[in-house]
DOPA-869221 format. One record per residue (C-alpha): x, y, z. Coordinates in steps of 0.2 Angstrom, whole numbers, plus 5000, padded with zeros to 4 digits. Example, Ala and Ser with C-alpha at 12.3 -4.5 7.8 and 13.67 -1.06 7.14 Angstrom:
! DOPA-869221
506249785039/506849955036/
! end
This chain:
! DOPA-869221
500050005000/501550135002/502250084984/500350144980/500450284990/502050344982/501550314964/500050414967/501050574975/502350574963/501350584948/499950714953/501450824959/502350804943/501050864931/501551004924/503350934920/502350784912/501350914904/502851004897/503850834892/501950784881/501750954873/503650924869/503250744862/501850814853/502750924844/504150814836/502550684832/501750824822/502350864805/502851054801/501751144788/502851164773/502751354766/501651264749/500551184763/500051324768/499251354751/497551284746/497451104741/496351014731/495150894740/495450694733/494050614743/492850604731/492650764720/493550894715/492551004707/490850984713/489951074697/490850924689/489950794695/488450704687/486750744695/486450604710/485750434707/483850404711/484450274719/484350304740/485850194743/486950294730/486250474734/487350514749/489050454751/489350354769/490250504781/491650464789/491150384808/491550454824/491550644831/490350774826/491650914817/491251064826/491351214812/491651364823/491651494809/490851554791/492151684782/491951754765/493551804757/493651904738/494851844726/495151874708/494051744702/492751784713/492551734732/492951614744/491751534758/492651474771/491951334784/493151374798/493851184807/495351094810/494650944806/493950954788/494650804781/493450704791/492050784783/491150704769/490350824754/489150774744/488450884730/486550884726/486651044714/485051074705/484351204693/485351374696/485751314713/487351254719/486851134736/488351064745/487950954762/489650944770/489050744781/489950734800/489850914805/488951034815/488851244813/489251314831/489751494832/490251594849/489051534860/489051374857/487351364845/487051334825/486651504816/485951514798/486951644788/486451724771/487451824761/486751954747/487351984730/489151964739/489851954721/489251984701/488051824695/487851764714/486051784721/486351724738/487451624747/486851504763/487551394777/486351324788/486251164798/485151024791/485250904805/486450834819/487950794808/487350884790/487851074787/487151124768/487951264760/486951344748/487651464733/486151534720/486651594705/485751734696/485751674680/486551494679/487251364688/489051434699/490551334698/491151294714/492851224717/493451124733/495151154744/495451114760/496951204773/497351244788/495751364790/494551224786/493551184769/493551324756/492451334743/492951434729/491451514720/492051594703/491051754698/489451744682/490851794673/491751634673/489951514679/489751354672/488251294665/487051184674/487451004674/486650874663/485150744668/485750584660/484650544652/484450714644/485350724627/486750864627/486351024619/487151174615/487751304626/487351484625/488651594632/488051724644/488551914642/489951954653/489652034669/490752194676/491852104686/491752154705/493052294713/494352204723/494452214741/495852164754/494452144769/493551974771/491552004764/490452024777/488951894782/487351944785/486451834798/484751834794/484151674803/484051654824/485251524834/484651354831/483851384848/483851274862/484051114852/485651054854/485850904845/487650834852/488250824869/490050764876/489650724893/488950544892/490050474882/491650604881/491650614863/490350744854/488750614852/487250644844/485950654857/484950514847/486350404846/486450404866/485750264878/485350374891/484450544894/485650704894/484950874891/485751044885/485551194891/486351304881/487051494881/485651564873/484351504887/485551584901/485451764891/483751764887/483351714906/484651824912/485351694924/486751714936/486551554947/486751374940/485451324950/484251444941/484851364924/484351194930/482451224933/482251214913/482851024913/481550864922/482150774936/483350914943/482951024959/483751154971/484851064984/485051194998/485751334996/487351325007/487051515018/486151585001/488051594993/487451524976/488451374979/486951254981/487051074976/485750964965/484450844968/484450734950/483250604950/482950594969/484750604976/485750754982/487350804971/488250944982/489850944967/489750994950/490950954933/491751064924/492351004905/492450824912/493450874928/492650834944/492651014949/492151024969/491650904980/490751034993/489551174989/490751314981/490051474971/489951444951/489951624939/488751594923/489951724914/491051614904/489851464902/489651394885/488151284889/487751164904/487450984902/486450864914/486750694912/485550584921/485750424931/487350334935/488950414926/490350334938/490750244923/491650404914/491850514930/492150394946/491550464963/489650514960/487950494970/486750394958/485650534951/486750614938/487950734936/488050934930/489550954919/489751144914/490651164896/491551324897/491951464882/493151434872/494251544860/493751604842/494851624826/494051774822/493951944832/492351954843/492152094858/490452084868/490152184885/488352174896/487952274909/486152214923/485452324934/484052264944/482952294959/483652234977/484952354970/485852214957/487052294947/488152174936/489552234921/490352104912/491252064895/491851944883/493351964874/494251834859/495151834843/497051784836/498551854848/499751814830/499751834814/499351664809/498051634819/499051474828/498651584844/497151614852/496451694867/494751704876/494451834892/493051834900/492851964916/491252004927/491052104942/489352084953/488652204968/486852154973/485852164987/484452044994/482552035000/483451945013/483752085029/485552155027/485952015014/487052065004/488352004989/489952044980/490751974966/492351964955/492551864940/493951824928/494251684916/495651704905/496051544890/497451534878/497351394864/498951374855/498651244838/500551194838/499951104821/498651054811/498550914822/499150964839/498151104848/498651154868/497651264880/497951344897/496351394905/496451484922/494951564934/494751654950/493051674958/492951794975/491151804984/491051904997/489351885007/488151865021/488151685027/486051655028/485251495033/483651545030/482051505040/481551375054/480151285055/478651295068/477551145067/477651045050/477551205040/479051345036/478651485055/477351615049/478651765048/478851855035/480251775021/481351935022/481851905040/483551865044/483651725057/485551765064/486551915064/487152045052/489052005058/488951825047/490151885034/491051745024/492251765008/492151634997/493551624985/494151494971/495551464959/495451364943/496951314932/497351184922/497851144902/497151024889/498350954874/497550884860/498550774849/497950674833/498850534826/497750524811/495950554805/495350384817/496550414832/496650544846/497750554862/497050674875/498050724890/497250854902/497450934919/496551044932/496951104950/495551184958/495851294975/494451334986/494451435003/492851485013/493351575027/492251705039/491451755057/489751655058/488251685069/486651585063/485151495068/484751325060/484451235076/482751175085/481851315090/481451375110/479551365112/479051395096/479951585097/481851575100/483251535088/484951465096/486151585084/487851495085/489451615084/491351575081/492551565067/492751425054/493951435038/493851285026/495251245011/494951094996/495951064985/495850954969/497050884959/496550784941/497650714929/496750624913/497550564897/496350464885/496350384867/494750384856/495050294842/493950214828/494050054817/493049914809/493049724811/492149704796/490449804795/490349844812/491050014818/492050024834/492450194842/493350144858/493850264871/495250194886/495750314899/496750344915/496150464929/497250514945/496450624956/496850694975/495350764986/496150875001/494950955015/495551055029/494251095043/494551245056/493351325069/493451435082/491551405092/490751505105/490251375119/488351465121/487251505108/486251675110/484451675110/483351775097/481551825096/481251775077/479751865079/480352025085/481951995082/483552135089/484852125080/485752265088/486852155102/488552125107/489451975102/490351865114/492151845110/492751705098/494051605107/495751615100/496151425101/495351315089/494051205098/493951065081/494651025064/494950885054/495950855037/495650715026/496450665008/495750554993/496850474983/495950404968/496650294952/495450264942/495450164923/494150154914/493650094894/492150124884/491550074867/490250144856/489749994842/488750044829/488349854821/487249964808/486350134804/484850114815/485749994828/487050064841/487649974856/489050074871/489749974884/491150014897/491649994915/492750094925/493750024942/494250154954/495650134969/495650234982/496450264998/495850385014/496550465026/495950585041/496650665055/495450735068/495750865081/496450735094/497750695080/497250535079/497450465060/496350355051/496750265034/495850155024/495950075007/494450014995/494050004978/492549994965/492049944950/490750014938/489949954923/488850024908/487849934894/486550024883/485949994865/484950134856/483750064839/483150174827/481450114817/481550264807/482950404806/481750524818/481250404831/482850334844/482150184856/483450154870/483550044887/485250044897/485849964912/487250074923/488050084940/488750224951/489950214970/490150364982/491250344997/490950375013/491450595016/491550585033/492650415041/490650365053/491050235066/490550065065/490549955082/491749805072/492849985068/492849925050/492850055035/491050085030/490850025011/490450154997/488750194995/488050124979/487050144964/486050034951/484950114936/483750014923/483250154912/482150164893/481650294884/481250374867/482050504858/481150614842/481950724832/480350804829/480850914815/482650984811/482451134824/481451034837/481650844847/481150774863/481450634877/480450544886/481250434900/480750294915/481950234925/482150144944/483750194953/484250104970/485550194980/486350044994/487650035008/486750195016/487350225035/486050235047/485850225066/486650055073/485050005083/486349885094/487349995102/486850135114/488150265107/487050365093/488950395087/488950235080/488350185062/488050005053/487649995035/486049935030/485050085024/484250105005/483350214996/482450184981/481950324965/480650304952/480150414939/479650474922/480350614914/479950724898/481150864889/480750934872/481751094866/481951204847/481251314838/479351284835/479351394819/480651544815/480751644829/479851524841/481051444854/480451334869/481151224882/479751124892/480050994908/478850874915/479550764930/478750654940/479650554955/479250454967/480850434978/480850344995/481950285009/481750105006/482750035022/483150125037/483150085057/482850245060/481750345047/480050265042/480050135026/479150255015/479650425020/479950535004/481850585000/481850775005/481850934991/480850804980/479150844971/478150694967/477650814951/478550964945/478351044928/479151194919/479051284900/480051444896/479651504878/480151654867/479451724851/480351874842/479451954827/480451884811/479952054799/478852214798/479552394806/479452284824/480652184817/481952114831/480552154846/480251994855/479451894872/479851794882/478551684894/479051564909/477851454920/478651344935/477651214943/478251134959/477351004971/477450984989/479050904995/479750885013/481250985021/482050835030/482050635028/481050625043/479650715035/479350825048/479050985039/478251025022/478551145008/476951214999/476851184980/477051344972/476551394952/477951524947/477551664930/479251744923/479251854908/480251954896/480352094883/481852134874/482152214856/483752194846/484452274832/486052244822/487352194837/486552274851/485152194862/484052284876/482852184889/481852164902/481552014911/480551984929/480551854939/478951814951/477951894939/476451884951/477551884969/477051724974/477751664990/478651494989/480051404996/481451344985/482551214995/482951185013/484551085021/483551035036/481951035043/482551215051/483351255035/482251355023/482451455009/481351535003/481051624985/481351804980/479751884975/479352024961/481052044951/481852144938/483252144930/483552264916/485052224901/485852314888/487052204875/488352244862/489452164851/490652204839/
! end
């Protein structure tokens, strides 16, 4: 076990010189770009001049050429450069010669689908771009997506068929389209008998220009579709092809809502509720699928292991996968996992700056920065910087914020790509735990009221760094070596209630000093590969994870809590003085190894099987404030099976079978003194997935999870210290997602959920008792429409409606809170790059209760809102 020990500590402290030594590897593996490289170079797949081509065969098995298997392309870009025969269109990727084009051409229109790619642009959504009359005998020119892996390109001639020639470079696909003075004529039927050609008068040729064309965007994001997702499987999956139900939330949902907590994002997606609030910091967990998740993800990295605040301001988009995912991600709590894709930077220049002001005295600037820091584009940067000052209905809450998110992407090669991405959060706020309970019902006192005293102050701050190296050994095979170090201190003077109240009136405020430190060390490397044994498609994923978990506990506690009248409550009283020796703390460290493999099998079209397991090693230890030093060593092993059928290409049937372990935080005590076990999860899960139309899908999902190995009282020893392992809880439900664009300029996102979670074995909670911050029904739509034409063009509304049932504040059921029905709303109007809204929350200031942590607990909901916004970008 030392050797182990060792092995571990050596390599997570030597990742940076092991990140330097890869980058270094990378680089001899890659092959320099040769000056006539740089130039443009004829495609040899399958065409070379696409207006060259014979029209497609009737034939369906002919019509569309079989794309290359594997990762969705990401196309990050449209460009339109002039040249002297005409102009450039330029799909901006680093991975075009794993695109497939197919040319379906007809009448005066050149129709190119480019097969294995997907439009994404800034914030992470598909636009439609159109371009008029950008150069003589060109009508218009269109890129659009067509589906989940089909981008079209469109060029309409004005008075014959364009010709269109196809490169590829560094910058991505390049279609050259020659001006009408040079067009070719539209290609022949074959059965149609060859007939003369008419020569066309010349046009004027077009004035030269240095400076790239601009393109007009004339159609909206692709909305809140997004139709692949990374999280369940680490490559970029279509959503159908997925057995297992993930949803997106993407950047355009968390500007049109004007979200700055995570928390808030998640009330769009079925199955995913408000875990506590952690003293109102933002820094709540998540209840997926009945089960509490205090940590979140971030790009694949376990990203904190205890409630730590999260800034919205360089998210990308926010993925939810539900059920199980120890498979990919080790240590996790059976309900699923948030993994929050962060911005990344652009080839081309973009600026963007936002400034909020709201009631409660909410004032938030921000802005977003990227573009090339060389010449030749190999660098690129992205800044993303937010401050925040806001006030609260809470009495004297109150919080302050400062945000910045810096990322450098070096492309070493065409085939190498590095980035450093680093992030500091500070939150500074009033630590609030919200309201007790009298009876089984949240005390009749109004939801402003501060239960503790306007000298909790606590700072919250957190450091993000780490780099990602991206090397490809060919079109099939990719090695991935990433690493992130997160820091986290939470440090301040407390004095708050959250204890059992004194006849029915009195709340114990507890006073002292506590400081708390985590930090998080991940090292991944992982190869994804692709190849066939015969007609079958493998693409395999193997990887290797090291991880080290630190806590270090501190507090300074006042031996007598201070009474307070929460109905007439003073708040103007002396403190008593915090001792100056500690009087508890505790460390602990998690060594984690974890390998894992995964392999997604397509054994045809329609029929697609994933499989992969993960075993995880780890090693414990504490030391407690009587320096006494526990250790203890265990391991895990997780498996996952799905297979996904597709009757027809809209319609995905799924059913998956998966497993998930979470080891014990704390070291409980058992009377034998032997390690508790970790906690674990089982799933059976089917579903259906519809691509309803290009714009618009939906997911409808039943599952069963049983989460065992729960600690609960030992009901054979005296000491209520000690814990024996025989508890179980159980989770049904049935969920429903859909999302897109109804019609242009119609988006919606709409959630149905309904749970039935339980404890299903306990010795000291009844058999039956509902899992607490769990609604047996909850529902939510959120829908916008912005007007598409006319002299109101750009004005648009936004409608939300939030439903959510009675759930309990404790697992002894002992306190209840209400439903609530919630109405949001927004008007905005945009024109060219600048936006100006309006959105309010609690349209109607209904009174409700969003989580609790404990029957005494309670948070309650803000009421009326308002948060005004004005956008620009350049």
């Amino acid at each position: 076990m030392k050797s182990y020990k060792l092995f571990l500590s050596l390599l997570l402290t030597s990742a940076i010189p092991l990140a330097v030594s890869f980058t270094t590897i990378a680089v001899l593996l890659s092959t320099p770009a040769k000056a006539d490289q740089l130039e443009k170079e004829k495609i040899s797949k399958t065409i070379s001049q696409l207006t060259g081509t014979k029209n497609p065969a009737k034939n369906a098995g002919t019509l569309v050429q079989t794309p290359t298997q594997g990762i969705t392309v990401i196309i990050t870009g449209v460009k339109a450069n002039s040249t002297q025969k005409g102009l450039d269109v330029i799909l901006e990727t680093s991975q075009g010669e794993k695109l497939q084009v197919t040319n379906r051409s007809t009448q005066n229109n050149f129709i190119a689908d480019i097969t294995g790619g997907q439009l994404q642009l800034p914030n992470g959504d598909g636009f439609t771009y159109r371009s008029e009359k950008p150069i003589p005998g060109i009508t218009e020119i269109t890129v659009a997506n067509v589906d989940a892996t089909t981008v079209r390109l469109t060029v309409v001639g004005e008075k014959s068929l364009p010709a269109v020639e196809l490169f590829d470079d560094n910058a991505g696909l390049i279609f050259e389209v020659a001006s009408g003075a040079t067009a070719a004529q539209p290609p022949q039927t074959p059965q149609a008998e060859e007939q003369p050609t008419t020569k066309l008068p010349p046009e004027e040729p077009a004035a030269q220009q240095d400076e790239p064309i601009e393109l007009v965007v004339t159609g909206e994001q692709d909305g809140y579709r997004v139709p692949t997702a990374s999280t369940a499987t680490k490559t970029d999956t279509p959503v159908r092809d997925i057995p297992g139900s993930i949803q997106v939330i993407p950047r355009r949902i968390l500007e049109d809502q004007k979200t700055t907590r995570v928390q808030e994002a998640l009330e769009n997606v079925s199955g995913v509720r408000k875990q506590g609030n952690f003293g109102g910091s933002d820094a709540g967990g998540y209840n997926i699928r009945g089960f509490a998740q205090d940590g979140n993800f971030r790009n694949g990295f376990s990203d904190n292991d205890f409630y730590s605040s999260v800034d919205t301001a360089n998210i990308d988009r926010i993925e939810v996968l539900k059920g199980p995912a120890s498979v990919l991600f080790g240590q996790a709590e059976p309900g699923g996992i948030v993994n929050i894709v962060t911005k990344q930077p652009l080839s081309t220049p973009y600026y963007s700056a936002e400034f909020n002001v709201g009631n409660y005295s909410f004032y938030r600037p921000s802005f977003d920065i990227s573009g090339p820091l060389t010449d030749d584009g190999s660098v690129l940067y992205r800044l993303n910087v937010a401050y925040q000052n806001s006030g609260s209905f809470r009495d004297y809450n109150f919080t302050e914020r400062v945000f910045v998110a810096p990322v450098i992407t070096w492309n070493i090669s065409d085939r190498t790509s590095l980035t450093f991405e680093l992030e500091y959060l500070n939150n500074d706020y009033l630590f609030d735990r919200g309201l007790p309970s009298i009876g089984n019902r949240p005390a009749p006192i109004p939801i402003s009221r501060f239960i503790g005293l306007p000298q909790s102050v606590y700072e919250d701050s957190n450091l993000r760094v780490g780099y990602r190296l991206e090397h490809e050994f060919s079109k099939d095979w990719e090695l991935r070596n990433a690493f992130s170090f997160v820091s986290g201190r939470l440090a301040g003077d407390y004095a708050i209630g959250g204890n059992d109240l004194v006849d029915d009136q009195f709340a114990p405020i507890s006073i002292g000093r506590e400081s708390f430190f985590r930090k998080i060390y991940t090292l991944q490397t992982e190869l994804v590969g692709r190849f066939k044994t015969g007609s079958i498609i493998h693409q395999p994923l193997i990887g290797v994870e090291l991880r080290r978990n630190t806590w270090e506990y501190t507090s300074f506690d006042v031996a007598d809590p201070i009474l307070l009248d929460i109905f007439n409550p003073n708040y103007d009283v002396d403190l008593p003085d915090i001792p100056d020796e500690q009087t508890f703390s505790y460390t602990t460290r998690r060594d984690t190894l974890g390998i894992y493999f995964q392999d997604q099998i397509a054994f045809a079209d329609n029929l697609k099987v994933l499989i992969g397991g993960r075993f995880d090693a780890f090693q414990r230890q504490e030391t407690g404030f009587t320096e006494t030093t526990t250790e203890e060593s265990l391991s895990a092993f997780s498996p996952r099976v799905g297979i996904v059928y597709q009757p027809i290409q809209p319609i995905s049937l799924y059913a998956s079978y998966t497993q998930s372990f979470q080891p014990d935080r704390f070291f409980g005590l058992s009377a034998t003194n032997e390690p508790f076990k970790p906690t674990r999860g089982r799933q059976y899960e089917v579903g259906v997935k519809a691509d309803i139309s290009e714009r618009f899908s939906a997911t409808l999902a039943a599952y069963e999870i049983t989460r065992t190995n729960v600690v609960t009282d030992d009901p054979n020893n005296p000491d209520p210290n000690f814990s024996i392992q025989v508890g179980e809880q159980r989770s049904r439900g049935i969920e429903l997602d859909i999302g897109g664009e109804i019609m242009p300029g119609w988006n919606i996102i709409a959630a149905y959920t309904y749970t039935d979670a339980i404890t299903s074995k306990d010795n000291t909670i009844p058999v039956g008792n509902r899992i607490d911050n769990v609604p047996e029904h909850a529902a939510s739509l959120w829908t916008t429409y912005e007007l598409q034409s006319g002299d109101l063009k750009g004005l648009g509304f936004g409608l939300g409606l939030y439903y959510v049932g009675d759930r309990y504040a404790d697992l002894e059921n002992t306190s209840v809170l209400p439903s609530y029905f919630r109405t949001d709303s927004a008007i905005y109007y945009k024109q060219d790059n600048w936006r100006l809204a309006l959105n309010f929350r609690n349209l109607f200031n209904e009174t409700y209760y969003e989580t609790s942590q404990a029957r005494n607990t309670i948070y309650p909901g803000a009421p009326f809102t308002v948060i005004g916004s004005f956008s620009i970008q350049f």
